[in-house]
N, C-alpha and C positions, 0 to 999 in steps of 0.2 A: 772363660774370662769374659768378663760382662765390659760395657763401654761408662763405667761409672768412673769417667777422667776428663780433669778442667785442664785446659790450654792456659798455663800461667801468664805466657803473653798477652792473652786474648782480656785478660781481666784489665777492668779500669777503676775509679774511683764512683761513676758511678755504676748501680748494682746492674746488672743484668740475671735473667731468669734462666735456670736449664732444668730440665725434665728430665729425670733416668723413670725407665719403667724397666721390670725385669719379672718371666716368668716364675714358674715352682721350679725348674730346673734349676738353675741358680742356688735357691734355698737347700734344695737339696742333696747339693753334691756340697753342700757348706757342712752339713748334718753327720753327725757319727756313722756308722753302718749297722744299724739296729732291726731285729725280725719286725719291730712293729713300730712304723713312726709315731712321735707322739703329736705332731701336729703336720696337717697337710694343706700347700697352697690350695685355696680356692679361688681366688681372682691376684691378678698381679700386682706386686707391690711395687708402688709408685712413691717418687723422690721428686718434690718439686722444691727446690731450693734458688736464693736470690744469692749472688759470689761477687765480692768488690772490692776493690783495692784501699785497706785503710793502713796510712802512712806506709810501711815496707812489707806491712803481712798481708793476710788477706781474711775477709770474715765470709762464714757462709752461713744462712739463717732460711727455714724452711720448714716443712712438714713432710710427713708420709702416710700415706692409708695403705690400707691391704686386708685381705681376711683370710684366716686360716678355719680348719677344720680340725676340732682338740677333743679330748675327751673328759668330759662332766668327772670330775675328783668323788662325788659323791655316787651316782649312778653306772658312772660307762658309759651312757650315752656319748655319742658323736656328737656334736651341733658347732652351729657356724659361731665365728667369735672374731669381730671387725678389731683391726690394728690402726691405730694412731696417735700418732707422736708428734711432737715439733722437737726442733734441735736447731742447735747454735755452735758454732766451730768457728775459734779463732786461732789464725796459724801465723805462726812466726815465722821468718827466714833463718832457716839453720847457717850462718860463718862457719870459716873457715875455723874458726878455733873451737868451735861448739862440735861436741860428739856426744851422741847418745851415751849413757854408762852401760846399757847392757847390748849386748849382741843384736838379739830381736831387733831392738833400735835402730840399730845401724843395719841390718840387713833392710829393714821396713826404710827406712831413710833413702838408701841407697835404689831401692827394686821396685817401691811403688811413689817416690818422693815424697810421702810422709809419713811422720813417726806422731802416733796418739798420743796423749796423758792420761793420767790415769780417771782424770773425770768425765772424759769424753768431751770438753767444753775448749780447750786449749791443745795445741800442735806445736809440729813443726815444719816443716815445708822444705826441698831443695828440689832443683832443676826444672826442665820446662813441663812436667805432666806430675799432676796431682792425681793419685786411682784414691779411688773414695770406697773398695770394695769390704775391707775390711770395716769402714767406718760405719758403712749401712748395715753389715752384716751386726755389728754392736746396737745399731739401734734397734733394728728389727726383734733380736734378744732382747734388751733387758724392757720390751714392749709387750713381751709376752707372759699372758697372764701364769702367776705365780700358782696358783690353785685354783682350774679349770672350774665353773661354776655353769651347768645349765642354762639355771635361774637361779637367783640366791634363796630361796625356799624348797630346793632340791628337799625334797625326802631321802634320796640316797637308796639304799639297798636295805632290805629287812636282816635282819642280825640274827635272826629265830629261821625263817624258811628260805632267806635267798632272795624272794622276788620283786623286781625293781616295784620302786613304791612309785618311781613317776609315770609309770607304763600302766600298773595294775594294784588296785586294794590288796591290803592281804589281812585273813581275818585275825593276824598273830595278834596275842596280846602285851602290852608295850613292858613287860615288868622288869622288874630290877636285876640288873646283866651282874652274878656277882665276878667280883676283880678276879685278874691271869692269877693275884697275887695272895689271893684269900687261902692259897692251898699252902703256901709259904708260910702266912701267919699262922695257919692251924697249926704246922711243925714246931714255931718258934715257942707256942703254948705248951708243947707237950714234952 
């Protein structure tokens, strides 16, 4: 469990600044349990955000860097791939008559004092400690690139011999790949 939690009392109207930094461990035990990660901490990912009391919620507005280690969608290759994001969270005080509709909700309400939305932009808030663990863990996700790119002029892998075109020439010649699907059409002709 990391230390990514604000002291609700501590907060005021004006903003004050807090810093979470947190190793690959972290990231890691967040991650499925898979033979082959698809992306590995390389430097720690850092959460500097400004927290302030507006009227009875609270906003929190910030960035985060970090860099992982992914692998090129087109080649395989490894290489490094910097993360950054800014974000904005504004949280509401959960009343007494207000209840999350689903479970999750109200367990996350209850165990970490706050319950997300669905945009990641808006909350909800109870009790004296705000854990931010889940929240970073969201940002960190949807920050990460969608289809791993080298360079965006990867050559990729050769389709004829195999051999990575960003590493080594290959003398294959580039012709016309016919479709999975041309053995299909021959059928439907005959």
């Amino acid at each position: 469990m990391s230390n990514f939690r604000l002291a609700v009392e501590q907060l005021g109207e004006k903003p004050t600044q807090h810093r979470f930094e947190v190793g690959p461990g972290w990231w890691a035990d967040r991650q499925p349990d898979t033979d082959r990660p698809t992306e590995t901490v390389r430097s720690p990912f850092v959460f500097v955000l400004d927290a302030a009391r507006v009227g009875g919620g609270i906003l929190l507005e910030g960035r985060f860097e970090g860099e992982i280690e992914v692998e090129c969608g087109r080649c395989t290759r490894r290489y490094p791939h910097a993360l950054r994001e800014g974000f904005r969270l504004m949280l509401e005080p959960a009343t007494r008559d207000f209840e999350p509709v689903d479970p999750e909700g109200r367990q996350d309400l209850a165990e970490k004092g706050v319950w997300l939305g669905e945009d990641l932009e808006a909350g909800w808030f109870q009790g004296p400690l705000i854990r931010l663990d889940d929240y970073f863990g969201e940002i960190i996700a949807l920050s990460m690139p969608l289809q791993p790119l080298c360079k965006e002029d990867c050559p990729g892998i050769c389709p004829h011999c195999g051999v990575n075109r960003a590493e080594t020439p290959c003398d294959c010649v580039d012709e016309q790949i016919e479709s999975p699907f041309a053995v299909l059409a021959r059928l439907k002709k005959s």
